[in-house]
N, C-alpha and C positions, 0 to 999 in steps of 0.2 A: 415428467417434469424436466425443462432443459435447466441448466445454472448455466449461468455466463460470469467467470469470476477473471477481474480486472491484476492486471501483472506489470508493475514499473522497473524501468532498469535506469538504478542508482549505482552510486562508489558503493564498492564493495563494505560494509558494516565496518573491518575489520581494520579498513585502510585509512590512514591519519590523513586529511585533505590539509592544503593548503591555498592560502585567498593568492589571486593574483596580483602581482608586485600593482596595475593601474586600478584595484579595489573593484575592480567591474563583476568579479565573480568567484567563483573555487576554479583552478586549475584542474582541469581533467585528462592533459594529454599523458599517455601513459598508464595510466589508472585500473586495478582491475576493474570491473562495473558485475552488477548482480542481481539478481530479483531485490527488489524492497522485502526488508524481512518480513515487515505485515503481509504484503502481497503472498508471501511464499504461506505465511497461516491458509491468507483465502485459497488458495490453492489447494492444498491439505485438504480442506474443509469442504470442499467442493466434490474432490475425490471420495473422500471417507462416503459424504452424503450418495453419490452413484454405488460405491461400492456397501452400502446398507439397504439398497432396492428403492430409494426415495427421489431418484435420478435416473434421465433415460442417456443423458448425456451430458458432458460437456465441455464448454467450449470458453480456450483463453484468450483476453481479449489485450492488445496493449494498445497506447495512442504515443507515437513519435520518428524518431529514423528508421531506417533499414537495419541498424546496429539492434534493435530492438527483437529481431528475430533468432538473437542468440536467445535471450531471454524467454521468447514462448517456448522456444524449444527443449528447455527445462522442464518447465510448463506441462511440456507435451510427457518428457520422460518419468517425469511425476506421477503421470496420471488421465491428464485432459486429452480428451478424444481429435479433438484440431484445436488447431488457431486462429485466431484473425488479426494481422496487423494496418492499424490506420494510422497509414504516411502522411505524418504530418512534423513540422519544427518541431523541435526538444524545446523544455522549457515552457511548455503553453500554461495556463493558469489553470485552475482548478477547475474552474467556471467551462473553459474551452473543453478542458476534459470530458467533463461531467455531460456536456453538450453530443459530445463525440459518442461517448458511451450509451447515451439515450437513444441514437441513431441508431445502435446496432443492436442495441437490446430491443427495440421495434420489430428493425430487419428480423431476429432469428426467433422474438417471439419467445423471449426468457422471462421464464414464470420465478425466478431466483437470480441476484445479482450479487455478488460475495464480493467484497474489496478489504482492502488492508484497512485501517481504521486511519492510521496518517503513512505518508512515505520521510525518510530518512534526511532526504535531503530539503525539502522545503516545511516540512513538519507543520504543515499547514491543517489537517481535519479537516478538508471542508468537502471534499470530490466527493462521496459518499451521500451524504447529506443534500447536496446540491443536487445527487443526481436524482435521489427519493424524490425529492419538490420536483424537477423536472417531469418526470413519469409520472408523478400522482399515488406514489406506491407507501405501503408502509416500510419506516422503516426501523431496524433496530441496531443499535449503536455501540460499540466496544462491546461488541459476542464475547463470553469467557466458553458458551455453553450453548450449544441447538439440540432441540427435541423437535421431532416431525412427530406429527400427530393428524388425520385427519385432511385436508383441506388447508392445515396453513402448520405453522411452525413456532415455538416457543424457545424464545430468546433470552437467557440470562445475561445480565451485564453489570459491570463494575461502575457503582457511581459511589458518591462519596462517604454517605453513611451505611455501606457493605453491598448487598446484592439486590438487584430488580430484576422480577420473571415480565415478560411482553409475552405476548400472543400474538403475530402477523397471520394475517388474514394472506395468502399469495395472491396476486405478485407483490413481491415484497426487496428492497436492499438493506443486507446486512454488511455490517464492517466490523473487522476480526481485530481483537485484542490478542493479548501478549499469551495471555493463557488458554487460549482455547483450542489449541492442538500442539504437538510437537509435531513439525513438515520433516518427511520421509528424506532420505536421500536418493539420489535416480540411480537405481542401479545400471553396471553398461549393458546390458541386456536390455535394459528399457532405454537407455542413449542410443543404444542403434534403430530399438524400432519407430522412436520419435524421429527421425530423418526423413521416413517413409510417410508418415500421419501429415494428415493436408494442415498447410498454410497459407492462408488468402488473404493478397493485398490491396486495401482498400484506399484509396485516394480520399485527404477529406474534404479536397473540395467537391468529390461526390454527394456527401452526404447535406450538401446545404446547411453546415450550420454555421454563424458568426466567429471565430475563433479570435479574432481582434483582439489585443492584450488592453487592458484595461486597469495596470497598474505600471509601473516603472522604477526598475532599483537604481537607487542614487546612487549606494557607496555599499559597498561588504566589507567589512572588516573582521582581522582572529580574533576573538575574545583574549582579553588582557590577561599576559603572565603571573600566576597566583608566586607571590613570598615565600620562597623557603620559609617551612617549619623551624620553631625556636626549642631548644629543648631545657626547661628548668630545674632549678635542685629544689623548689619546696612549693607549697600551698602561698605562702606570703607574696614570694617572688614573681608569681603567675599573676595572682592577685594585682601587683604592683604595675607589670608587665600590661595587662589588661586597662589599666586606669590611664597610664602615660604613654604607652605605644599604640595600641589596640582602641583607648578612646569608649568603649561599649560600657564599662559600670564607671 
């Protein structure tokens, strides 16, 4: 079985973004940048699965700049056997993505597609989902848990009133939740031999798909400064506090 698990490079988790002073976007010059944490699950996930015998290889897939091949390259020290990056604009939509990734998941003939369940910075869910519909594939949705079994694969996932087991039939796309691995660190012994392991760059308008943006950001704006906390001496005071300033009882 091949997996092909998808790998986005966002501000670094860690890093406090700021909008730009003409509201057009997040400032990124300077920035660390990093795999999207989910990304980094499907990664994880991908390896564990090769390294259980239920994988013959696999292979990390990203859609964007050149800058992007710091990011497989992680990728690679992680775990995954090559890469593939498709040069294409930063910023493409979900849709374009999910387009991009269906092109290559054709090409290489992946019977498994792992993706992060949303990325960090557009927190969108939908690139996953979009790409199942694309392909015609089963798919299953915020993995906390996979069991291979057989011919297809058993998917636990977090929905709202606690847990659901799927059963995917392969070929199938799954997208990783919060809990369903801790991602490894690269040790440098695997950072050196990732240098070496192939990287292949694919042009997109090779692959004939539409990538045309189909939405348009008006304005970004930070989210509004929250009120210093107030600190009270009794139950009454709060009470009071609540009615006249606060407005809620």
């Amino acid at each position: 079985m091949k997996v092909l698990v998808a790998v986005k490079r966002v501000v670094d988790a860690n890093v406090k973004v700021r909008v730009k002073t003409d509201g057009s976007g997040v400032e990124l010059s300077n920035l660390k940048m990093a795999i999207n944490p989910f990304c980094e699950i499907a990664v994880e996930a991908a390896v564990q699965t090769k390294e259980a015998g239920h994988a013959s290889e696999v292979v990390a897939v990203s859609v964007g700049s050149d800058a992007c091949q710091e990011q497989l390259r992680t990728a690679l020290a992680m775990g995954a056997d090559r890469a593939i990056l498709v040069q294409a604009p930063d910023g493409l939509e979900p849709l374009a993505v999910a387009k991009a990734l269906k092109a290559i998941a054709r090409q290489e003939g992946a019977d498994l597609v792992v993706l992060g369940k949303q990325s960090i910075d557009g927190d969108n869910n939908q690139t996953g989902q979009m790409l199942a519909a694309l392909l015609g594939n089963a798919q299953g949705t915020f993995a906390s848990k996979l069991e291979f079994a057989g011919e297809g694969v058993k998917v636990t996932r977090e929905v709202d009133g606690g847990l659901e087991t799927l059963h995917l039939t392969l070929p199938a796309v799954i997208t990783a939740d919060l809990r369903l691995n801790e991602p490894r660190y690269a040790s440098l012994p695997n950072i050196m031999k990732a240098k070496k392991k192939p990287l292949d760059l694919v042009a997109i308008d090779t692959l004939g798909v539409d990538v045309s943006p189909r939405l348009k950001v008006l304005k970004v704006t930070a989210p509004a400064e929250r009120d210093a906390g107030k600190r009270v001496g009794s139950v009454s005071e709060l009470v009071q506090m609540l009615k006249t300033e606060a407005g809620v009882i």
